[in-house]
Steps between C-alpha positions, in 0.01 A plus 500: 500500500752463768486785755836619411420527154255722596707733677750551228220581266358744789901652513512505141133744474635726817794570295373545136126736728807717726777560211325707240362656806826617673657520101277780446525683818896531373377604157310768667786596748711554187242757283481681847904544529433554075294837580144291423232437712605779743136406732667175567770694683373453838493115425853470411656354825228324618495330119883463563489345828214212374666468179840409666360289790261309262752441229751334778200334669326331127871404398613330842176295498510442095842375588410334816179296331693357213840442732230265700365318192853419407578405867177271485676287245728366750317564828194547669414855599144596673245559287331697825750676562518597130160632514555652822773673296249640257218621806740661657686677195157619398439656930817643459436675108127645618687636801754669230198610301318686803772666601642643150154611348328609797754617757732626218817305694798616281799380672666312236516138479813506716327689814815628592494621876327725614335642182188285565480681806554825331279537182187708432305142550276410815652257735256230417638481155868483609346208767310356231820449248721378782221267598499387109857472512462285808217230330722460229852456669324212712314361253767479257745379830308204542499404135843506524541301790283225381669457148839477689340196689396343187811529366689392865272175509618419168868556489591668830652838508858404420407319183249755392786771542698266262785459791567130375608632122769729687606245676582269218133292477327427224205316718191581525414676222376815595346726171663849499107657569490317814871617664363933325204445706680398800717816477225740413275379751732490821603900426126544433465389852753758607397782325140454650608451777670858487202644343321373822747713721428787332136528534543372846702836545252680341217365734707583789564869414143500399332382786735582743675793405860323525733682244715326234820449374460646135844347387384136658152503373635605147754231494215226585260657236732440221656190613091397476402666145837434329572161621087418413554643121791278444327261590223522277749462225678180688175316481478618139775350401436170709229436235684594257762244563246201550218607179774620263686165431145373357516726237867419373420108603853563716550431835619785758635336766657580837913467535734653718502820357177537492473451900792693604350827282202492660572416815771808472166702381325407892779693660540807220171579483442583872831825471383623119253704638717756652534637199206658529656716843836631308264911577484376871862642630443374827490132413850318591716534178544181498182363427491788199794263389356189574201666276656542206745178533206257562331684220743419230494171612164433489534512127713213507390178655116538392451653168841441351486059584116546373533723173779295425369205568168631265684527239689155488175394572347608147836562333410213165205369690179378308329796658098527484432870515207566659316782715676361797812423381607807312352700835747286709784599251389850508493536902838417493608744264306760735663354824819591359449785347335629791822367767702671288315825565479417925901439497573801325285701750629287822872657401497764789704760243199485287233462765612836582359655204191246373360405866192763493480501122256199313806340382370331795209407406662415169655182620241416729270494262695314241548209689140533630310536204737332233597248753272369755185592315566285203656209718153478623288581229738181325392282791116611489460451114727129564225376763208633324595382190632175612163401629245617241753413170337712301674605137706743550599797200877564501475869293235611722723384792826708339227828456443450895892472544543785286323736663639436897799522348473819310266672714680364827871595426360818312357620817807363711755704295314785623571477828877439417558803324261693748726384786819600251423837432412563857119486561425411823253216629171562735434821342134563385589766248839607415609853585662731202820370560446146390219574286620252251361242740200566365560441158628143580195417734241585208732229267505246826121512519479431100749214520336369867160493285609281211648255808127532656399395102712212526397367830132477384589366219669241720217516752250381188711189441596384819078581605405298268715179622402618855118449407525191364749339792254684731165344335 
């Protein structure tokens, strides 16, 4: 077995071993905010700080591992530095570990400044997370950098971007995957690079007492974490554009429109995240504009040309159903659903009223967990099953599908009317004037367990094809 082979398989186990994990820490945040386990308490925002950086970390590599398979089709990434991807994600999630369980750190996956500085947590554990923060922003950097040469030595930039489609070309060919990846990867590079700035400042004011600019180092911290979710899903949909096609025996290829939307996406993505500053009156109004603008936007170029194109895609196609397949279809449905949710929050009138509530984490989520998750479960269960060919059981498949579905968007719809009627997010327990909160935490945690159901269901079938690819 080919070395890169091997490190799929090893991406594919250090997603399916860290998932349940992280699942069930938010099962267990949501009985605590439900009135249960009240001696888990203390464990609540440490819990919430390695649930939320795990879940972005596991879903950025899921998305980066099978975004590099597909890129491998066309080009020749390094295997070292693919396993030099995997060494160092692993430094960087023992670092996380150490400095959650044992030094309590309970900052919050976004770190904003200064409350690492500030919370009842020694200073080696707020050292120890920005250290962890550190590994993994340079490890994953690199990665980056060396599938954007692959892909450079191949095609060059310009062509990879799809620039010779705007301009009228039809030569080379250039599969849609390859000019997605492109994108993704060269805002990857910036957001990284941002997310290195910040913990630069935070060295600095750490080591040698120089103070910060609060506004500054929140704009960089966002720019990193919201720029790095989207583009998780990116990737996502990469494969999704270059495995899908095999299952409708259609071909998805690149055109004009499909260049200018994403190149459009390269320059959005980079102002959407000042939605997330609309509370900070101090920021220039006119990035609070340029917030919500680029936020509408966004919607436009990437998920409206893909769903679209989806759906023509399958629209009287011989389609062959399968795990993957129908968890492709599905992931688009939850990218959607959950935009939808983000641009109705990103409209500063409403922002106003839902930004501290978990409508929130409502969308988040929904895009997350209905979205991402099941692009790369699709792509995990494709590989596996592609190389071991074993039979495969169609009803047991839909009982699997049944379940994420029900369970997922059962615990989803909690959050939405949670964030509705006012409950607000980061709150342990719920004082007595949003003690309904409670009541719709107890039904998340029943709907997030049939989910957790699902996914070992899911875990049993794609294990299985794992084992025997694996030998």
């Amino acid at each position: 077995m080919d070395l890169a082979k091997k490190n799929t398989l090893a991406w594919i186990a250090i997603t399916l071993i860290l998932f349940p994990i992280l699942l069930l820490l938010g099962i267990l945040m949501r009985t605590v905010q439900a009135n249960g386990l009240s001696a888990a308490q203390e464990w609540f925002y440490p819990f919430m700080t390695l649930h939320g950086v795990g879940m972005v970390g596991v879903w950025y590599v899921g998305a980066m591992a099978c975004a590099e398979r597909i890129i491998a089709k066309y080009t020749k990434p390094s295997a070292a530095i693919s396993t030099f991807a995997i060494v160092g994600t692993t430094i960087g999630v023992v670092l996380l570990l150490v400095c959650v369980l044992i030094g309590k750190f309970a900052a919050g996956w976004y770190f904003l400044y200064p409350l690492p500085f500030k919370g009842n947590w020694p200073v080696w554990a707020a050292t120890t997370f920005l250290l962890s923060i550190t590994v993994l922003g340079a490890t994953w950097l690199i990665w980056s950098l060396d599938l954007l040469r692959a892909i450079a030595q191949k095609y060059s930039i310009s062509k990879a971007l799809g620039w010779h489609y705007i301009g009228g070309a039809t030569e080379p060919d250039v599969p849609p995957a390859i000019i997605i990846s492109t994108v993704s990867l060269l805002a990857c590079v910036a957001c990284l690079l941002a997310g290195v700035t910040v913990l630069v400042l935070f060295d600095a004011e750490l080591i040698a007492g120089v103070r910060n600019d609060a506004l500054l180092v929140k704009n960089l911290t966002f720019f990193f974490g919201h720029v790095l979710v989207n583009l998780s899903l990116y990737l996502g949909v990469a494969v999704i554009y270059d495995v899908l096609p095999q299952y409708c025996d259609r071909p998805w290829k690149a055109n004009k429109i499909v260049a200018i939307s994403w190149n459009s996406v390269l320059a959005i993505v980079f102002m959407a995240y000042f939605h997330h500053l609309y509370m900070d009156f101090v920021q220039p109004t006119t990035f609070q504009y340029l917030g919500q603008i680029a936020s509408y936007m966004s919607s436009l170029p990437a998920a409206v040309v893909t769903i679209f194109g989806a759906l023509a895609l399958v629209f009287h196609a011989k389609m062959r159903w399968t795990l993957t397949s129908a968890l492709f279809y599905l992931a688009l449905m939850g990218w959607a659903i959950g935009g939808v949710g983000a641009v109705i929050d990103s409209t500063i009138a409403v922002n106003s009223k839902f930004h501290n509530t978990l409508w929130v984490p409502a969308h988040f989520h929904t895009y997350m967990l209905e979205g991402l998750v099941l692009m790369v479960l699709g792509y995990y269960y494709h590989f596996v099953q592609e190389n071991a060919k074993l039979p495969e059981s169609w009803g047991f498949h839909k009982v699997i599908l049944s379940m994420i579905v029900v369970g997922g968007y059962g615990f989803l719809m909690m959050f939405y009317i949670s964030g509705a009627n006012s409950v607000p997010r980061r709150f342990a327990t719920y004082p007595a004037e949003v003690a309904h909160g409670a009541s719709y935490s107890g039904f998340a945690a029943v709907f997030a367990t049939v989910f957790f159901m699902g996914l070992l269901l899911y875990a049993i079938e794609t294990g299985k094809r794992w084992l025997n690819v694996r030998g």
